[in-house]
C-alpha positions in Angstrom: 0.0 0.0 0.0 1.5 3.5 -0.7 1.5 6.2 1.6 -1.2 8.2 0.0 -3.5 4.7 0.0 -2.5 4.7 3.4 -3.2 8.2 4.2 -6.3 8.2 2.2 -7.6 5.2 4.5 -6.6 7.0 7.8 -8.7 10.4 6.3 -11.4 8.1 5.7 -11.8 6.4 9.1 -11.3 10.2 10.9 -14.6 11.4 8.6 -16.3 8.3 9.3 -15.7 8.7 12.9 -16.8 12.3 13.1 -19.7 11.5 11.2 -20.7 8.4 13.4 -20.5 10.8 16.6 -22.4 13.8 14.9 -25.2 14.5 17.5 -27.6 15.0 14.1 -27.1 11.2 13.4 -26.0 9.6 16.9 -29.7 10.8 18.4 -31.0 7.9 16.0 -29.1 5.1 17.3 -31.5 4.6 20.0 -29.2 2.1 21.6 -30.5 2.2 25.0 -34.3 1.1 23.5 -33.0 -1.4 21.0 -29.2 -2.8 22.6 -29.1 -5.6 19.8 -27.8 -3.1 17.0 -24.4 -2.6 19.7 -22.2 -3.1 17.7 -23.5 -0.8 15.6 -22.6 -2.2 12.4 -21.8 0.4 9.2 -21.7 -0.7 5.3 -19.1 0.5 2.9 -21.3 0.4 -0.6 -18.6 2.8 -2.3 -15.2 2.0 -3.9 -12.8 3.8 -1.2 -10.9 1.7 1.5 -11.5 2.9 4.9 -10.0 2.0 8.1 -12.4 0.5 10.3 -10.0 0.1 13.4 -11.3 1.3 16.3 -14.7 3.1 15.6 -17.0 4.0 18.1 -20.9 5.5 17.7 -22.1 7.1 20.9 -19.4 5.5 23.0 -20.2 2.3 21.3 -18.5 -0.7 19.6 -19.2 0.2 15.7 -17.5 -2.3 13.2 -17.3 -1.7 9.2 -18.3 -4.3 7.0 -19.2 -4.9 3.2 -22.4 -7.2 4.0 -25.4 -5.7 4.1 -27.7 -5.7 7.2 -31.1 -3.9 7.7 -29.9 -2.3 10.7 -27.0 -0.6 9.7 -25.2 2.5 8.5 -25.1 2.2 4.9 -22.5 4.7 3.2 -23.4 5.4 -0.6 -21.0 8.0 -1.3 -17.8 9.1 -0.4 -15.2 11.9 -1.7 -12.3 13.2 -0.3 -10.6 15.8 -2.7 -7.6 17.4 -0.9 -8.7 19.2 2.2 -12.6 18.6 1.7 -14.8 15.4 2.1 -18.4 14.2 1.2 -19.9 11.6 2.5 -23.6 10.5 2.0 -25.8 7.7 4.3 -28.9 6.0 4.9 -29.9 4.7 8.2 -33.1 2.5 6.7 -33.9 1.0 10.3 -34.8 4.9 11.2 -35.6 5.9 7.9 -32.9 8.5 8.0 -31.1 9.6 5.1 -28.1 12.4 4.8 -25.2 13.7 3.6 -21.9 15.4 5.1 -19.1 17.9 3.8 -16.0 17.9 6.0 -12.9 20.4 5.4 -9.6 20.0 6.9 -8.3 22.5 8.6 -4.4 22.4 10.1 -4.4 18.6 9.2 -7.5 17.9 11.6 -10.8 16.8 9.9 -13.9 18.6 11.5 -17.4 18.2 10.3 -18.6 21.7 8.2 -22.4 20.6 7.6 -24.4 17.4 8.4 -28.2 17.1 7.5 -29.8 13.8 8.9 -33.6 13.7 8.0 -36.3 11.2 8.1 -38.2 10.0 5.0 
């Protein structure tokens, strides 16, 4: 793996992670009425390698995976383009679709704009 595959993995997993503790998504986890979706489980449907190592939603276990499941985060799109990101999601076991742009700032990742909405 180069060092820009690597990087480009690393830049992935710290958007992903910012998303995934976004109060606009996190306040649909609901993981204190339904515990069985700890770990919350998040689908990679796009092309880009991300890092899934380590990545917690609302102080929980979340794990990446390629299968799809009814209950998880499904990401459908996701850019990074130098220092600015785009990630879009669907959360079908709220009915919550959404989209996020993240800039980088100083080398840190932050989140710029979020909308989460039910359908």
């Amino acid at each position: 793996m180069t060092s820009s595959n690597a990087d480009t993995r690393r830049d992935a997993r710290d958007i992903l992670q910012l998303l995934l503790n976004a109060p606009q998504l996190s306040q649909f986890y609901h993981f204190d009425l339904r515990p069985q979706r700890v770990p919350l489980k998040i689908v990679n449907t796009t092309s880009l390698d991300i890092d899934g190592t380590d990545l917690t939603a609302a102080g929980q276990k979340a794990v990446l995976s390629r299968e799809h499941s009814d209950t998880a985060i499904e990401i459908t799109d996701f850019k990074i383009v130098d220092d600015a990101a785009d990630i879009a999601f669907a959360f079908r076991a709220e009915g919550v679709v959404g989209k996020g742009t993240f800039k980088r700032t100083q080398g840190t990742w932050r989140l710029d704009k979020l909308n989460a909405a039910e359908r």
